[in-house]
HTML snippet that shows the backbone in 3Dmol.js (N, CA, C, O; Angstrom):
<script src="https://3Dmol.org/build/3Dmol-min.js"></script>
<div id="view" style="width:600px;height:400px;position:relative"></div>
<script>
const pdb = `
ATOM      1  N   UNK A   1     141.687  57.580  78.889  1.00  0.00           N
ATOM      2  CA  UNK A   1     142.347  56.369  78.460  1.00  0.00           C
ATOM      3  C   UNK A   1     141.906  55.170  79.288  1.00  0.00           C
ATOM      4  O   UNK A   1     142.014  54.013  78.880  1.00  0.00           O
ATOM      5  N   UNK A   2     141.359  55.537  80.579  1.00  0.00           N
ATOM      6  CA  UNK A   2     141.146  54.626  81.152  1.00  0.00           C
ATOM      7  C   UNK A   2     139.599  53.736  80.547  1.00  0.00           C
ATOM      8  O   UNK A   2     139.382  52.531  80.673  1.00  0.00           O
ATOM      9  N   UNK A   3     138.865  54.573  80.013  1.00  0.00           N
ATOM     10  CA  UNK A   3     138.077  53.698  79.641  1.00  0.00           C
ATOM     11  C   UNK A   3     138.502  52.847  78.545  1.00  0.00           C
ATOM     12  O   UNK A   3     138.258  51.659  78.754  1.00  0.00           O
ATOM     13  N   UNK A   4     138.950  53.053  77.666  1.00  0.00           N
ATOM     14  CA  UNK A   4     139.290  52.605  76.559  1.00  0.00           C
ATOM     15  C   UNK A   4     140.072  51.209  77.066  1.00  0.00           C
ATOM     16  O   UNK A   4     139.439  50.203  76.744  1.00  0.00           O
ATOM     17  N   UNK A   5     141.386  50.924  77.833  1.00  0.00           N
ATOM     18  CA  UNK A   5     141.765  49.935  78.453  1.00  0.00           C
ATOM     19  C   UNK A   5     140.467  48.982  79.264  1.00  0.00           C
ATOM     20  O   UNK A   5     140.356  47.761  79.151  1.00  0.00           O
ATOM     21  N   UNK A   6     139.701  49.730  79.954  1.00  0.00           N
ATOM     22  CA  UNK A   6     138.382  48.592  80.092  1.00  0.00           C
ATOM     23  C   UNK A   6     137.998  47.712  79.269  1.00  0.00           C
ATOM     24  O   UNK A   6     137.814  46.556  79.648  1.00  0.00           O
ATOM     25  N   UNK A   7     137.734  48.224  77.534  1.00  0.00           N
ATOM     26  CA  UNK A   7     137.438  47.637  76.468  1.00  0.00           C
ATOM     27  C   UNK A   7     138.454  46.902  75.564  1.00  0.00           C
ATOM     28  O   UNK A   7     138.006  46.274  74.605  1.00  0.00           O
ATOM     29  N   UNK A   8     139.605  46.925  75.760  1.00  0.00           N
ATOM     30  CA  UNK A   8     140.653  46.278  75.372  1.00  0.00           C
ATOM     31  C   UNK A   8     140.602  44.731  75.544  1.00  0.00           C
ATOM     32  O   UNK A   8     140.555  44.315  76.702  1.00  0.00           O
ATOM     33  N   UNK A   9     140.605  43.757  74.433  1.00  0.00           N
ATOM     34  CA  UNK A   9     141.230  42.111  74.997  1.00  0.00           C
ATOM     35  C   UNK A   9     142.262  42.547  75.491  1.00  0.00           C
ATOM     36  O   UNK A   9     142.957  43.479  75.086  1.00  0.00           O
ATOM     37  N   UNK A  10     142.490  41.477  76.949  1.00  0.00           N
ATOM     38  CA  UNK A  10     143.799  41.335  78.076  1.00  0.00           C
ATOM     39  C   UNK A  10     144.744  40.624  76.148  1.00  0.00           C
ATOM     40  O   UNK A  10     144.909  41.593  75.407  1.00  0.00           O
ATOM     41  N   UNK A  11     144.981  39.978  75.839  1.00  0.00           N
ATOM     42  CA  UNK A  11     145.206  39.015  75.448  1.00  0.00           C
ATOM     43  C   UNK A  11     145.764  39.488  73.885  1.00  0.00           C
ATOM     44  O   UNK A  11     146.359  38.618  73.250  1.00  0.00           O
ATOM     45  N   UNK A  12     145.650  40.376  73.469  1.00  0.00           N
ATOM     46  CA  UNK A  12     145.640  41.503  72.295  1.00  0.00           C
ATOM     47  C   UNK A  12     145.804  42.914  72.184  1.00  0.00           C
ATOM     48  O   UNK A  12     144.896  43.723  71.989  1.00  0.00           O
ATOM     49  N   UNK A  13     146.906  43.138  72.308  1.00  0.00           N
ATOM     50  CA  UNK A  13     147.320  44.492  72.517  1.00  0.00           C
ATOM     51  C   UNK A  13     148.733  44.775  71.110  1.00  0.00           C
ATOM     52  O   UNK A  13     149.808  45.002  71.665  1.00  0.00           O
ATOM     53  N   UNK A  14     148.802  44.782  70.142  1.00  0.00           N
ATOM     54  CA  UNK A  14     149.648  45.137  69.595  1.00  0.00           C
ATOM     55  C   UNK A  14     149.830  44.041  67.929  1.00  0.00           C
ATOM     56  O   UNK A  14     149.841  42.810  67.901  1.00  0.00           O
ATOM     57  N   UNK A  15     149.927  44.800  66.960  1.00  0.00           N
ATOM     58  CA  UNK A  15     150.053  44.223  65.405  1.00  0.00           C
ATOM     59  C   UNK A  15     150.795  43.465  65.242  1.00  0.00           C
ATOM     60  O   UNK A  15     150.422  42.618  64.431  1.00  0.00           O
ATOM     61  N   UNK A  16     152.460  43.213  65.926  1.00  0.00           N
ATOM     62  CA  UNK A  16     153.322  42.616  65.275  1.00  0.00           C
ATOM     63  C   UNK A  16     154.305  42.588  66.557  1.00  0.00           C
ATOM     64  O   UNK A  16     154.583  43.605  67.193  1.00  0.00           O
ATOM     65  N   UNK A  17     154.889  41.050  66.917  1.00  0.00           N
ATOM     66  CA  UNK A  17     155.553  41.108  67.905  1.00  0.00           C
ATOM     67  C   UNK A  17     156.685  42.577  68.339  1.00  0.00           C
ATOM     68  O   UNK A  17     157.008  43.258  67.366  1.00  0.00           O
ATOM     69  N   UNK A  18     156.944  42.783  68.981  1.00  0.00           N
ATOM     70  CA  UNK A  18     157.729  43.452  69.499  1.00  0.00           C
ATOM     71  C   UNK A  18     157.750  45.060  69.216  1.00  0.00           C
ATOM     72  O   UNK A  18     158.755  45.750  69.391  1.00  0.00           O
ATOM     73  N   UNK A  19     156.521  45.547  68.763  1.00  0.00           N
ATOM     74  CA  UNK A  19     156.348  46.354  68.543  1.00  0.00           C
ATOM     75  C   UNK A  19     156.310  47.911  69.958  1.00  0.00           C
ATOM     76  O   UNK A  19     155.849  47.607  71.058  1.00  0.00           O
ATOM     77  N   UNK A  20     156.566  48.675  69.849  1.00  0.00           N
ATOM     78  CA  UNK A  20     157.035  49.232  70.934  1.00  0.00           C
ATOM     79  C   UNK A  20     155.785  50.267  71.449  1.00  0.00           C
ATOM     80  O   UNK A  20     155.634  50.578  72.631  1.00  0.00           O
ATOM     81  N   UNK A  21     154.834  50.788  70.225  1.00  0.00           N
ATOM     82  CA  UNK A  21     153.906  51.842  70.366  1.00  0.00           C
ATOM     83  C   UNK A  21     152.666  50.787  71.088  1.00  0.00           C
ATOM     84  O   UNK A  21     152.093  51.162  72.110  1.00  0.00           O
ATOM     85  N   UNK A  22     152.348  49.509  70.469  1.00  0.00           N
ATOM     86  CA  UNK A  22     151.011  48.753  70.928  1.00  0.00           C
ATOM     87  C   UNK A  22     150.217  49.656  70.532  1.00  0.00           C
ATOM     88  O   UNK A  22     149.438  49.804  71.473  1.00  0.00           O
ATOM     89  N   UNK A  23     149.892  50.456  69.594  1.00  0.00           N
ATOM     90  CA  UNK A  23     148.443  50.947  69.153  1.00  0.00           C
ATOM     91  C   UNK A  23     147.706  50.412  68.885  1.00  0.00           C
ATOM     92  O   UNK A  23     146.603  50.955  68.943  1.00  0.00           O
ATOM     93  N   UNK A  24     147.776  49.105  68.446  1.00  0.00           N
ATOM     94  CA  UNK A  24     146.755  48.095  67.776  1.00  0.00           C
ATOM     95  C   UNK A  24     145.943  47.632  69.161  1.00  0.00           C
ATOM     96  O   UNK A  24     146.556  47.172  70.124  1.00  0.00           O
ATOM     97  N   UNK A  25     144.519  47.802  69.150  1.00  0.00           N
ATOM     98  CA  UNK A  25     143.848  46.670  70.015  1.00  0.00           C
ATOM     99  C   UNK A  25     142.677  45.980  69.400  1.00  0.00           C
ATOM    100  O   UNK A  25     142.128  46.263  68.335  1.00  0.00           O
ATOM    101  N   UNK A  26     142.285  44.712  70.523  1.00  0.00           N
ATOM    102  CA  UNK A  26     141.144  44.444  70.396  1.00  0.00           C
ATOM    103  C   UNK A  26     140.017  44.454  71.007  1.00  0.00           C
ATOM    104  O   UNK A  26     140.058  44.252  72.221  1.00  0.00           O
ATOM    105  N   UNK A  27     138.532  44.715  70.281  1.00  0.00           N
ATOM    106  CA  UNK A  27     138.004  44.631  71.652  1.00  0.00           C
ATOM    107  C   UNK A  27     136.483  43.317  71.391  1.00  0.00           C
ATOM    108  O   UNK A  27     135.629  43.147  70.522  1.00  0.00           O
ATOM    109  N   UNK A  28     136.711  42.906  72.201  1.00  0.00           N
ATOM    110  CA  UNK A  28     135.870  41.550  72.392  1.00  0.00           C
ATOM    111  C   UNK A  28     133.781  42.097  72.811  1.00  0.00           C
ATOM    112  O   UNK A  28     133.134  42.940  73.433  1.00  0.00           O
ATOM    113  N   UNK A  29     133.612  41.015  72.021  1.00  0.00           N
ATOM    114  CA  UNK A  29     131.633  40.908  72.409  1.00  0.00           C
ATOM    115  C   UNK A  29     131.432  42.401  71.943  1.00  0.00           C
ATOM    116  O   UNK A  29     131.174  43.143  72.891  1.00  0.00           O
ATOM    117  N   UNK A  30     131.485  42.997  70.763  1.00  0.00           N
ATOM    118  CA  UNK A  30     131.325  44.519  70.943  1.00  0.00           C
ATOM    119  C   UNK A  30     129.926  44.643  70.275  1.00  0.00           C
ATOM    120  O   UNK A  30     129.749  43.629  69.599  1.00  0.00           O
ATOM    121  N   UNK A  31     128.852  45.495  70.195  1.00  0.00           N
ATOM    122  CA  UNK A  31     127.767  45.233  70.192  1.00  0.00           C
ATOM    123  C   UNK A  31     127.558  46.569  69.108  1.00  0.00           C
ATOM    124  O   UNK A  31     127.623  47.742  69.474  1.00  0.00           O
ATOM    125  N   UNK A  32     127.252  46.048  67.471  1.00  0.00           N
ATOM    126  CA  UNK A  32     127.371  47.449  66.309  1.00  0.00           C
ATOM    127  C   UNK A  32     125.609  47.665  66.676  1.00  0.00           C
ATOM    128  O   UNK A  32     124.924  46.835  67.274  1.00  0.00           O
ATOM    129  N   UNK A  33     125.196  48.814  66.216  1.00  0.00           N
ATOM    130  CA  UNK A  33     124.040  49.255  66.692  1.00  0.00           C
ATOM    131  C   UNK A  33     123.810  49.863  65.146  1.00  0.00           C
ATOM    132  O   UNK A  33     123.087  50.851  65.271  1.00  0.00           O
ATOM    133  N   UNK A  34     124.182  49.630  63.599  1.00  0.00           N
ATOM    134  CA  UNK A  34     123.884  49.977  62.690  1.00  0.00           C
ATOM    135  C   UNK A  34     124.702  48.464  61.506  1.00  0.00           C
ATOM    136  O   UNK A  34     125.722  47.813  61.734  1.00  0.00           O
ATOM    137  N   UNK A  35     123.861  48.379  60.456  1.00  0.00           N
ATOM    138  CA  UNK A  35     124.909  47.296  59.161  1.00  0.00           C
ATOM    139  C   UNK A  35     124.604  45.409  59.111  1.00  0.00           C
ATOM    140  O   UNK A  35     125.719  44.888  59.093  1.00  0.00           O
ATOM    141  N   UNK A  36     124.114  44.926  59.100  1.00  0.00           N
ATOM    142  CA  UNK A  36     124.131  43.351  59.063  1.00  0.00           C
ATOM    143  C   UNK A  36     124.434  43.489  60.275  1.00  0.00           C
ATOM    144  O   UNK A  36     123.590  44.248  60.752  1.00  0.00           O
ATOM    145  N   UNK A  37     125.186  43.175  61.075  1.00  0.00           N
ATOM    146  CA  UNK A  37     125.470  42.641  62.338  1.00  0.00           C
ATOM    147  C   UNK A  37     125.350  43.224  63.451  1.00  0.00           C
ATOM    148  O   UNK A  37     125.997  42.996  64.474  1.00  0.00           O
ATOM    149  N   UNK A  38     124.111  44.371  63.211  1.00  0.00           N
ATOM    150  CA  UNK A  38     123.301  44.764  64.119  1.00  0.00           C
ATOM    151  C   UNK A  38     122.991  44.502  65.283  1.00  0.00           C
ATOM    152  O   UNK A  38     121.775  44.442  65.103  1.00  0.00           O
ATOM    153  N   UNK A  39     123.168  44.222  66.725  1.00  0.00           N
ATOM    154  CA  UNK A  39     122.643  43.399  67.817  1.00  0.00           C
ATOM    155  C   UNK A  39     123.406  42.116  68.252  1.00  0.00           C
ATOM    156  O   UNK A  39     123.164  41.446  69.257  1.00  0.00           O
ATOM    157  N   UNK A  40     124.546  41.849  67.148  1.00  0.00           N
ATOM    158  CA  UNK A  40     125.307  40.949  67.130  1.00  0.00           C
ATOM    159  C   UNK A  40     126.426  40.723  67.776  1.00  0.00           C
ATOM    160  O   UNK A  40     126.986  41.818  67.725  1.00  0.00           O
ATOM    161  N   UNK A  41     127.431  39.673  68.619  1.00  0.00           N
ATOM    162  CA  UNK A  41     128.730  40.701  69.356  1.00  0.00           C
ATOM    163  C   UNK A  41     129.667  40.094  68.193  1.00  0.00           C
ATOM    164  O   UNK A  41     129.647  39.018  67.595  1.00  0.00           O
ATOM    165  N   UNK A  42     130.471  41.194  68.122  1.00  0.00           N
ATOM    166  CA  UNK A  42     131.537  40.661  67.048  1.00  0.00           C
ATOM    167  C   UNK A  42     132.476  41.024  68.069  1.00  0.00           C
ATOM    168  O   UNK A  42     132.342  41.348  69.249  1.00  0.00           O
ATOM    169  N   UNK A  43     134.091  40.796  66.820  1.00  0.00           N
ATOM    170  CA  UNK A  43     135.461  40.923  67.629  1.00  0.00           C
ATOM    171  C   UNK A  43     135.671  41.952  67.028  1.00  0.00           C
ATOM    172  O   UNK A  43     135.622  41.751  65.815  1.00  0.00           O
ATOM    173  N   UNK A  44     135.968  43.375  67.391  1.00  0.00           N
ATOM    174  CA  UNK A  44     136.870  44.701  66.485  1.00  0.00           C
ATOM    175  C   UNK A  44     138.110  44.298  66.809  1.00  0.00           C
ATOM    176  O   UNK A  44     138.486  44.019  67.947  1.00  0.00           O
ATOM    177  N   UNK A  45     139.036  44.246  65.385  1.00  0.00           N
ATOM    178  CA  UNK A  45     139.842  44.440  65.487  1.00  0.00           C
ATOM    179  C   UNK A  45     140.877  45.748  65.632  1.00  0.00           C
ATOM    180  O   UNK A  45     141.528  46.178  64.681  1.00  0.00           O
ATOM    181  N   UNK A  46     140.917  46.299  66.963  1.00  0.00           N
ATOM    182  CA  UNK A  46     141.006  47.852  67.030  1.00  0.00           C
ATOM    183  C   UNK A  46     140.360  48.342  68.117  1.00  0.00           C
ATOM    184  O   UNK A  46     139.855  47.566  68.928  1.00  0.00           O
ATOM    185  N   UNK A  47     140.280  50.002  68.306  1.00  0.00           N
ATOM    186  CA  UNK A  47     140.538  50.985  66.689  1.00  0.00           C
ATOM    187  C   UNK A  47     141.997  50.790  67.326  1.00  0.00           C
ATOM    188  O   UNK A  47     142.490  50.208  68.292  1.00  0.00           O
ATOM    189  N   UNK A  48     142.447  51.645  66.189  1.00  0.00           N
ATOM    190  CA  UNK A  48     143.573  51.527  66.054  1.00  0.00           C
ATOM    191  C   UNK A  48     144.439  52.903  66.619  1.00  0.00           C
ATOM    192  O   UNK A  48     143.735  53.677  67.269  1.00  0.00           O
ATOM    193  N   UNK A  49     145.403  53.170  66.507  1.00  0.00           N
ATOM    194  CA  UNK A  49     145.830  54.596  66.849  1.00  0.00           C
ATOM    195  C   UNK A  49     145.683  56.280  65.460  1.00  0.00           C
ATOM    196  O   UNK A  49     145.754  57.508  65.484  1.00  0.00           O
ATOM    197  N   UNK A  50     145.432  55.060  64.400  1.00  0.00           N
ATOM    198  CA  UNK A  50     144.848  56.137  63.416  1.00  0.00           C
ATOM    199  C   UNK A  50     143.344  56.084  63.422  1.00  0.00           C
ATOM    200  O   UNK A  50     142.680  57.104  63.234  1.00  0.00           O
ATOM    201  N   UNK A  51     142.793  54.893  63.639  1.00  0.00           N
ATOM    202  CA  UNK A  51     141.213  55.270  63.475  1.00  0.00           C
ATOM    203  C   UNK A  51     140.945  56.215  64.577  1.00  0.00           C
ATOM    204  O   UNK A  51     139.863  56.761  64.360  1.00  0.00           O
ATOM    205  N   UNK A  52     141.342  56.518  65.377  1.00  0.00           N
ATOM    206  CA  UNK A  52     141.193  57.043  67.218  1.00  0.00           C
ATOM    207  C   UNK A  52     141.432  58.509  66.617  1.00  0.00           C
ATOM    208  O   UNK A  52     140.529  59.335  66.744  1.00  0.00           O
ATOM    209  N   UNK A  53     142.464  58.809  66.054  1.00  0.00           N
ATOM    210  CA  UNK A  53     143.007  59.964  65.841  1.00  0.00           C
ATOM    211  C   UNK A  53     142.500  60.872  64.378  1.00  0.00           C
ATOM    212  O   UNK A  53     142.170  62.058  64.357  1.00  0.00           O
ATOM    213  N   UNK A  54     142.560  59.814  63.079  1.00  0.00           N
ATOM    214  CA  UNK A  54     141.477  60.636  62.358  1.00  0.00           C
ATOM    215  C   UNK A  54     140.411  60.522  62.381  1.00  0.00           C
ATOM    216  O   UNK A  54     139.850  61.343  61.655  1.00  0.00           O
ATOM    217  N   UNK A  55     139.211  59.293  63.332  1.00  0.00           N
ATOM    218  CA  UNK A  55     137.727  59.736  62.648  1.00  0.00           C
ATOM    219  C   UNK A  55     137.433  60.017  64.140  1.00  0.00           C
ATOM    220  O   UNK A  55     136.234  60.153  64.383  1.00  0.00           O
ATOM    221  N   UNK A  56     138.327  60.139  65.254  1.00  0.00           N
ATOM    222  CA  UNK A  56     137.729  60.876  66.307  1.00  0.00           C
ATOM    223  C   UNK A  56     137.521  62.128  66.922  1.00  0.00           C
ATOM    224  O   UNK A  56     136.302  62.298  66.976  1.00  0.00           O
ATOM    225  N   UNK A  57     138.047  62.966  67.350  1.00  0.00           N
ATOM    226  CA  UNK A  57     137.713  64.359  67.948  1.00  0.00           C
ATOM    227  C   UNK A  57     138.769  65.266  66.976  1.00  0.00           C
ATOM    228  O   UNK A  57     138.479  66.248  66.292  1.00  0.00           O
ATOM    229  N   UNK A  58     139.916  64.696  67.119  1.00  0.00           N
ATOM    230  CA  UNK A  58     140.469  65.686  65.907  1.00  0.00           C
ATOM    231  C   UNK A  58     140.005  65.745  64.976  1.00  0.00           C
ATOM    232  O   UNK A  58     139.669  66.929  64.938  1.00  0.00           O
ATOM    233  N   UNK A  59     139.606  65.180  63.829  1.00  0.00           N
ATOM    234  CA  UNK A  59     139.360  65.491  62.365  1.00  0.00           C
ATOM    235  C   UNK A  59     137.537  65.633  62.951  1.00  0.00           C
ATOM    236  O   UNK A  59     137.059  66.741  63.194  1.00  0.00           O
ATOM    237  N   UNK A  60     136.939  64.689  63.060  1.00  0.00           N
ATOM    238  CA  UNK A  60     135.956  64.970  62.978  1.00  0.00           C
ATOM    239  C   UNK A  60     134.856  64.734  63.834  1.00  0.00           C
ATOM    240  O   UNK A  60     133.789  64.177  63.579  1.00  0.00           O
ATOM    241  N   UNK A  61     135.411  65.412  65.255  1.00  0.00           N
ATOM    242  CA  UNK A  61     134.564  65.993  65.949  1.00  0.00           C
ATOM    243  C   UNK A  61     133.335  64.914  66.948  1.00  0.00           C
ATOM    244  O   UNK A  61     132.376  65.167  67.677  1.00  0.00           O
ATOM    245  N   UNK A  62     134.062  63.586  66.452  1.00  0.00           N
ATOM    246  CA  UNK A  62     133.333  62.161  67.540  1.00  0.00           C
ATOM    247  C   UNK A  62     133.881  62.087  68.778  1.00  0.00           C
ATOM    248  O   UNK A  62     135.073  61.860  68.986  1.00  0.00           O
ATOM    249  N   UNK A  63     133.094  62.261  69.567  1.00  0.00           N
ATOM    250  CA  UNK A  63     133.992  62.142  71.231  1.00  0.00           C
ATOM    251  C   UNK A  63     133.251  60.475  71.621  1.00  0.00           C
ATOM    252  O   UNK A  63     133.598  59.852  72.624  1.00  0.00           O
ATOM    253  N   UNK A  64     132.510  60.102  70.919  1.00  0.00           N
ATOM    254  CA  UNK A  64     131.955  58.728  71.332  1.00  0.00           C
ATOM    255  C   UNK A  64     132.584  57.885  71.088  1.00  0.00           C
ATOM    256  O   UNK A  64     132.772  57.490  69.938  1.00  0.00           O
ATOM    257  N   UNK A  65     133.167  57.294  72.300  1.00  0.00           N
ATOM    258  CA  UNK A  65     134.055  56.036  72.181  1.00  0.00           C
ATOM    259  C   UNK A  65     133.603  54.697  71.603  1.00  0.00           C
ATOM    260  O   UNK A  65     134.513  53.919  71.316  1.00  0.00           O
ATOM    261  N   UNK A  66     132.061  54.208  71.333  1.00  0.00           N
ATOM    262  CA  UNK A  66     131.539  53.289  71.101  1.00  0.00           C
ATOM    263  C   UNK A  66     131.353  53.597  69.083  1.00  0.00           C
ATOM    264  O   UNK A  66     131.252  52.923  68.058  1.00  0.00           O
ATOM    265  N   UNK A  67     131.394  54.740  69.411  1.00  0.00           N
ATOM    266  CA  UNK A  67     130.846  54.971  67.440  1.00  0.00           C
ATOM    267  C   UNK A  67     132.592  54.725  67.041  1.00  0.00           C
ATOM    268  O   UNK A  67     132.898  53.736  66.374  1.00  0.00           O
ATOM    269  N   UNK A  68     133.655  55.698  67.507  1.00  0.00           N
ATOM    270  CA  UNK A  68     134.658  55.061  66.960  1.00  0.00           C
ATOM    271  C   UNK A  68     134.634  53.792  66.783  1.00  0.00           C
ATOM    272  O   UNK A  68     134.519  53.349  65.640  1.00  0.00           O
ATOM    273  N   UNK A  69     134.747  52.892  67.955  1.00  0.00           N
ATOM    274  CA  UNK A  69     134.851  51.009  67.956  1.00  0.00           C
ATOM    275  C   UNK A  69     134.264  50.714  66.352  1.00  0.00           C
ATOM    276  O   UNK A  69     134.743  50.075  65.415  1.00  0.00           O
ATOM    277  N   UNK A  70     133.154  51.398  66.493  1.00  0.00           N
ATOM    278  CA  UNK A  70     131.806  50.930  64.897  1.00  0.00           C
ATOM    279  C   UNK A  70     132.615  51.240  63.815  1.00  0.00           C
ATOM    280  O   UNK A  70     133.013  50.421  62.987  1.00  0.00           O
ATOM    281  N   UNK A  71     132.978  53.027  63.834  1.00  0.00           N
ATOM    282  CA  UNK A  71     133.873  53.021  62.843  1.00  0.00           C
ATOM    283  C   UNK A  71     134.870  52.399  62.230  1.00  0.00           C
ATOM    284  O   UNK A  71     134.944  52.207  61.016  1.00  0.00           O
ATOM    285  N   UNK A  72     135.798  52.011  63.206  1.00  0.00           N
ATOM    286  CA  UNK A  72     136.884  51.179  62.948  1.00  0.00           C
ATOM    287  C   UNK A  72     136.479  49.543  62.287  1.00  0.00           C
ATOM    288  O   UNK A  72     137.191  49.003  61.440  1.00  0.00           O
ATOM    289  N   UNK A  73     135.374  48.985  62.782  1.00  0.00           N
ATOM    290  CA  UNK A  73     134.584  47.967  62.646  1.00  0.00           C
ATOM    291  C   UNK A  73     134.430  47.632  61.119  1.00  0.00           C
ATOM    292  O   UNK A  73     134.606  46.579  60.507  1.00  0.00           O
ATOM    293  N   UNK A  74     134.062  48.819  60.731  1.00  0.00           N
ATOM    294  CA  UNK A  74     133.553  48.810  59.335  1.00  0.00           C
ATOM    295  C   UNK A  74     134.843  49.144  57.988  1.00  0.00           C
ATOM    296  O   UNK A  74     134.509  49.155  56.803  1.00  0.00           O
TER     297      UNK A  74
END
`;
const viewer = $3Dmol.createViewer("view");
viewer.addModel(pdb, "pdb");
viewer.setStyle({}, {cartoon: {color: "spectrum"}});
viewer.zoomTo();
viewer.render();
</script>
């Protein structure tokens, strides 16, 4: 978890005021390495606590924290 908080905006942590889980993040300058914006830094909005949980190690077997970010991206 700790890496993942590295990649987090300070400034963006959660969907809707007062929300208690904060699953929602963002992560700033993120750099997609596949799609139009190739090489480009965009803003992910995310991942989220479902993108993390279904397209990562549980369902399907991604332990790469940077391909999730992409996933969620897209």
């Amino acid at each position: 978890m700790e890496v993942y908080r590295r990649l987090f905006d300070k400034g963006y942590d959660e969907c809707r005021m007062g929300c208690t889980l904060a699953c929602s993040h963002g992560v700033k300058d993120f750099v997609p390495t596949t799609g139009p914006p190739k090489g480009k830094k965009v803003y992910v909005d995310g991942p989220e606590y479902e993108t993390i949980a279904e397209c990562g190690s549980s369902n399907l077997s991604i332990f790469d924290l940077f391909a999730i970010i992409e996933i969620n991206f897209y």
